[in-house]
C-alpha positions in Angstrom: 0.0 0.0 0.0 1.6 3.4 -1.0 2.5 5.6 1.7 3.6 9.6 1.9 5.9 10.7 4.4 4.9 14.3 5.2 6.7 16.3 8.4 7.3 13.2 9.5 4.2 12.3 10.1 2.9 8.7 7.9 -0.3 8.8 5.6 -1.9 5.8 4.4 -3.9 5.3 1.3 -7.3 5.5 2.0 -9.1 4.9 -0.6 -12.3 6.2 -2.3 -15.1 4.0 -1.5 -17.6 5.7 -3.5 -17.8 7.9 -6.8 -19.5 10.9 -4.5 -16.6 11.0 -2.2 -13.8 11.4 -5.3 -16.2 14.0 -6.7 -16.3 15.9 -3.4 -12.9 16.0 -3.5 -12.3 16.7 -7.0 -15.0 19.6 -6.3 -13.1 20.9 -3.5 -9.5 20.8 -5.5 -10.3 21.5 -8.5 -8.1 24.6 -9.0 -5.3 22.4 -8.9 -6.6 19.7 -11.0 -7.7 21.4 -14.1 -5.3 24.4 -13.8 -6.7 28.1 -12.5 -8.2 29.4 -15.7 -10.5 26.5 -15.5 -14.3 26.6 -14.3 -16.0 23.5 -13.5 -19.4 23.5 -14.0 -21.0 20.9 -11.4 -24.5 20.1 -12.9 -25.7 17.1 -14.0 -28.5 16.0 -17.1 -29.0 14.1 -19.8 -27.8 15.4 -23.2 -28.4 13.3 -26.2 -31.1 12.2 -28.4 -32.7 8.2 -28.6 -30.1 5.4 -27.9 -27.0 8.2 -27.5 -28.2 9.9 -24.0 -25.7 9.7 -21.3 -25.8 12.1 -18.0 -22.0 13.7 -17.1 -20.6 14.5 -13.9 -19.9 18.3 -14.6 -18.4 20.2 -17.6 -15.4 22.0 -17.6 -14.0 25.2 -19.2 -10.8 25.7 -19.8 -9.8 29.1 -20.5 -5.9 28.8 -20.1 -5.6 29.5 -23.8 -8.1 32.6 -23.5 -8.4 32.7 -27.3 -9.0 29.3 -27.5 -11.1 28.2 -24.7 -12.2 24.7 -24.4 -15.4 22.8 -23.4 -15.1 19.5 -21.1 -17.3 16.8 -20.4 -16.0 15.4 -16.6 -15.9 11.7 -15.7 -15.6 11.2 -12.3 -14.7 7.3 -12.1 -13.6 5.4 -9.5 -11.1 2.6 -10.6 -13.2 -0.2 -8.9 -16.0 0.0 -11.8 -15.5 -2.1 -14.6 -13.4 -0.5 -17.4 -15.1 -2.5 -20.1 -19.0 -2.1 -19.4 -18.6 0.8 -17.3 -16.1 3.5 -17.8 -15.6 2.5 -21.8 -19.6 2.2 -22.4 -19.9 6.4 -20.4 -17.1 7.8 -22.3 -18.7 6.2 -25.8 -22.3 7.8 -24.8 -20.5 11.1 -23.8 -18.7 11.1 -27.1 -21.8 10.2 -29.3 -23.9 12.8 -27.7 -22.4 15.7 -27.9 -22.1 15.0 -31.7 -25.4 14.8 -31.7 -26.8 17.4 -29.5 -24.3 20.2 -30.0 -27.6 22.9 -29.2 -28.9 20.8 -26.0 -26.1 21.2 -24.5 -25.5 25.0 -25.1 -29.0 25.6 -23.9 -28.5 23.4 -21.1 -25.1 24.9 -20.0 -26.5 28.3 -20.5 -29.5 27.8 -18.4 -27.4 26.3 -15.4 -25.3 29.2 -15.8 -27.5 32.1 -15.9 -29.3 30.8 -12.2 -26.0 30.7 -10.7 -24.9 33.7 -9.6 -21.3 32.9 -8.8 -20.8 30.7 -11.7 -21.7 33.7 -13.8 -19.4 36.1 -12.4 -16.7 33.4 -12.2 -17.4 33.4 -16.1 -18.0 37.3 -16.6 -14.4 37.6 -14.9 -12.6 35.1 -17.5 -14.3 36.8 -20.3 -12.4 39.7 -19.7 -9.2 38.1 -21.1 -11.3 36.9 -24.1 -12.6 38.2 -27.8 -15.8 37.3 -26.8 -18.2 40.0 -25.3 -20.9 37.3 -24.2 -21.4 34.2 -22.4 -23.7 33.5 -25.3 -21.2 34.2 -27.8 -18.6 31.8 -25.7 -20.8 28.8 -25.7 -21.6 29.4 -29.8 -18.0 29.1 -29.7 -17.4 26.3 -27.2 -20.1 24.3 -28.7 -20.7 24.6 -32.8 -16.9 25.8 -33.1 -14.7 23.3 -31.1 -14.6 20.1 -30.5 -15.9 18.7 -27.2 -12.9 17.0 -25.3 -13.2 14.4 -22.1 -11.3 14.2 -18.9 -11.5 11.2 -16.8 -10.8 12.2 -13.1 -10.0 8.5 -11.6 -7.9 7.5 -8.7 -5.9 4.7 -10.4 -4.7 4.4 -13.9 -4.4 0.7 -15.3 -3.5 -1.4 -18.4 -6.9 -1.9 -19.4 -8.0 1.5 -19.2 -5.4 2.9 -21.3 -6.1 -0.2 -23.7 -9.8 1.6 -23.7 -9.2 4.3 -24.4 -7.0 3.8 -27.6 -10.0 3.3 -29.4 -11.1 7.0 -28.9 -10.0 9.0 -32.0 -9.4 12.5 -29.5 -8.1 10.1 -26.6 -9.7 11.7 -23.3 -6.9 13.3 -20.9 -6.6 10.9 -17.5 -5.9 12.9 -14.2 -5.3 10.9 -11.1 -6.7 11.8 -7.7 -6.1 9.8 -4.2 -6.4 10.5 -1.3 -4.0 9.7 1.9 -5.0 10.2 5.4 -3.0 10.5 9.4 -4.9 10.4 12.3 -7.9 12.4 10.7 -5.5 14.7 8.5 -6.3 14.5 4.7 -4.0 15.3 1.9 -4.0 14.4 -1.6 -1.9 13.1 -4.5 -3.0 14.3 -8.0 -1.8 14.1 -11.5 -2.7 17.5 -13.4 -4.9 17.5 -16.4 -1.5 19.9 -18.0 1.3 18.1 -16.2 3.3 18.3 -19.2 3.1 22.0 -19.5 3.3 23.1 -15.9 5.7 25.4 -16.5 4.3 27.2 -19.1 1.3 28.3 -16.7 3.8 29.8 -14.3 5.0 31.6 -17.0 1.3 33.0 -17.7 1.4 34.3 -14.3 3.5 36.3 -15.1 3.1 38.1 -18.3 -1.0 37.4 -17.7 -0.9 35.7 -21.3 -0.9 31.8 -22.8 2.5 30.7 -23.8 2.8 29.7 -27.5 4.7 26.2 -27.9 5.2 24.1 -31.0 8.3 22.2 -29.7 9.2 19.7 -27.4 12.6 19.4 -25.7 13.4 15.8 -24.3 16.4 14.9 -22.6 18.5 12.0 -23.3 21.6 10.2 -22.7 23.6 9.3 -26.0 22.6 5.7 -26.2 19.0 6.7 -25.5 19.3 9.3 -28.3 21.0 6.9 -30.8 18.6 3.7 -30.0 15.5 6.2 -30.2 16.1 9.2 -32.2 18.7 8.1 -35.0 17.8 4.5 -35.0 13.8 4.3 -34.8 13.5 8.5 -36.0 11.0 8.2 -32.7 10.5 8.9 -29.1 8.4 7.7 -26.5 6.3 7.0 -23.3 6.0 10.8 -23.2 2.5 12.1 -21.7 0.6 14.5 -23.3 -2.2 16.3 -22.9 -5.1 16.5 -25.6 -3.8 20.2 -26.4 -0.2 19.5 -26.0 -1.0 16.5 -28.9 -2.9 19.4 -31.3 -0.4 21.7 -30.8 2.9 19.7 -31.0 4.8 20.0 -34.4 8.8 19.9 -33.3 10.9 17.9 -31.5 14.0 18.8 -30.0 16.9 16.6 -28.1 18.9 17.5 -24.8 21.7 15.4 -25.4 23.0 14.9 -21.5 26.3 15.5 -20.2 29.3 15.7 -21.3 27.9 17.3 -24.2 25.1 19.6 -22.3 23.7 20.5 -25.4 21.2 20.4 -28.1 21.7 20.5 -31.5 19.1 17.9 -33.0 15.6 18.3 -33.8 13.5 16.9 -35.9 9.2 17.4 -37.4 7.1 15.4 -36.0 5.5 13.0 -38.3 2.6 11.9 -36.3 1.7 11.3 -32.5 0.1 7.6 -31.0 -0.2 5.5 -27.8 2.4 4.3 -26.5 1.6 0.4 -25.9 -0.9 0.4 -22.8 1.0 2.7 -20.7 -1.3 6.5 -21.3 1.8 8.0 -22.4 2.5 8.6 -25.9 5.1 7.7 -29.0 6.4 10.5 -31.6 7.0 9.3 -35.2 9.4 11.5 -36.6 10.6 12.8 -39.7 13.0 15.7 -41.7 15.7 15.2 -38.7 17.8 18.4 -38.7 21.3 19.6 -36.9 21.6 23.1 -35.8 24.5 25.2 -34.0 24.9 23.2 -30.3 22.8 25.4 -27.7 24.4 25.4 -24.7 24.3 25.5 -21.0 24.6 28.9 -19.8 26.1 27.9 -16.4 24.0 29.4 -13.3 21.2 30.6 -15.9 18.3 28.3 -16.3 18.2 24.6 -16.0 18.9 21.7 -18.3 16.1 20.0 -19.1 15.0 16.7 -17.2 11.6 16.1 -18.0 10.0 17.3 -21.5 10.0 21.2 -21.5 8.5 23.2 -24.4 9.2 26.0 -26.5 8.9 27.8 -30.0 11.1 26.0 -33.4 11.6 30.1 -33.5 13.6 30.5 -30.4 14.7 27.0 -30.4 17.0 28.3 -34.1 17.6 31.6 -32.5 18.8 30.3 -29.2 22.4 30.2 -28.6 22.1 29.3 -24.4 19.3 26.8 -23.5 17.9 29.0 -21.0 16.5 31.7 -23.6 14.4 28.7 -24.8 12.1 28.8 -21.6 10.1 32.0 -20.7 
């Protein structure tokens, strides 16, 4: 049983019994979840016409890209139901009818919206950073101009899950959520909807606008680099969110010390599952070398996890810390 080790004091797994206690607590942490330009919309009817109804937990939006916003259904599941007539049956509804029931679901969203007070100010106030003048004119958007995306909110990821969800053309983004508990103290354990791009949110703190990106950095040591990159023109078990996978064209490699550098990238040819693990493969193509960016010692860091950036200031870069920020 996994353990955390907090102030030295021990918390245990304690599992969610239920689906309305991991939806209480997804409720109550949802800022750090779905990221703080979210708004989670906690209502709950049927959408969908005939044989393709289905009733979600809530519905996100995402407004982290503020000209781009994004509508969510949310799937609160807990990992005790059965992935293959459960959890794989709800996301197929959820994905059939929205297709088919584009205007319920505006009406329905607007509705919920404009008898909540704090939902609509919570709205109002994103709007601000937005083209659009209206919550109207948002959910037009949302709804007949974008395509509806799913998050799974679970508290354990497994083989046959990610098997499942495979079959899903825009594969939904997983976020993990459990729950640990000492001597009546509660903390929690999550994996972000935009764990891959964490850093690029602290960086809209700071100028107040979304981060362009259309490049990947991945480190490697050299025999990773030749057995992957130069060998297979690949690179994997790399997890991505739904937006980091429409927005990805670049790949870029940190070649590890004692080189400390990069000067390798390549265009990504196209983007799959990797095996049953949730994490993803990149199929590349048109490999390129460029003048070695380096390590500007006490500036920056090197890159340990995947970090992203621009192609632009990746060819303009000449220290690797003028790639981030």
């Amino acid at each position: 049983m996994a353990r955390i080790i907090l102030q030295n004091k021990e918390y245990i797994l304690n599992d969610f019994n239920r689906e309305d206690e991991l939806e209480k607590a997804v409720i109550e942490n949802k800022r750090y979840i779905f990221g703080k330009d979210s708004v989670y919309i906690d209502v709950k009817k049927r959408i969908g016409k005939e044989n393709h109804k289905s009733i979600p937990d809530a519905f996100l939006i995402d407004f982290y890209d503020s000209k781009k916003p994004q509508l969510y259904i949310v799937e609160n599941e807990i990992a005790s139901h059965d992935v293959y007539s459960h959890i794989a049956e709800q996301i197929a509804r959820f994905a059939t009818s929205v297709i088919s029931s584009g205007i319920q679901v505006r009406q329905m969203l607007l509705e919920e919206i404009s008898k909540n007070p704090d939902l609509t100010k919570e709205i109002k106030n994103q709007l601000n950073n937005t083209d659009f003048k209206t919550i109207t004119d948002l959910l037009l958007y949302l709804v007949e101009q974008n395509i509806i995306k799913i998050v799974i909110v679970i508290n354990e990821n497994s083989e046959d899950l990610n098997l499942v969800l495979k079959i899903f053309k825009n594969q939904p983004d997983v976020v993990i959520l459990q729950r640990y508990i000492c001597a009546g103290d509660i903390l929690y354990y999550y994996e972000p909807m935009r764990e891959e791009i964490e850093d690029i949110e602290i960086e809209k703190a700071k100028t107040g606008n979304a981060v362009e990106f259309d490049t990947v950095v991945c480190a490697a040591f050299e025999d990773g680099f030749n057995r992957a990159y130069i060998e297979s023109k690949a690179w994997w078990a790399i997890r991505l969110s739904q937006e980091a996978r429409e927005k990805l064209k670049y790949l870029a490699i940190y070649e590890k010390a004692p080189k400390a550098e990069i000067s390798n990238y390549a265009e990504i040819d196209r983007i799959e599952p990797y095996k049953d693990t949730g994490k993803y493969i990149l199929y590349l193509k048109n490999q390129k070398k460029i003048p070695p960016i380096k390590l500007n010692v006490g500036k920056g860091e090197a890159p340990q996890s995947p970090r992203y950036t621009t192609l632009k200031k990746l060819l303009s870069a000449k220290f690797i810390n003028e790639l981030w920020g």
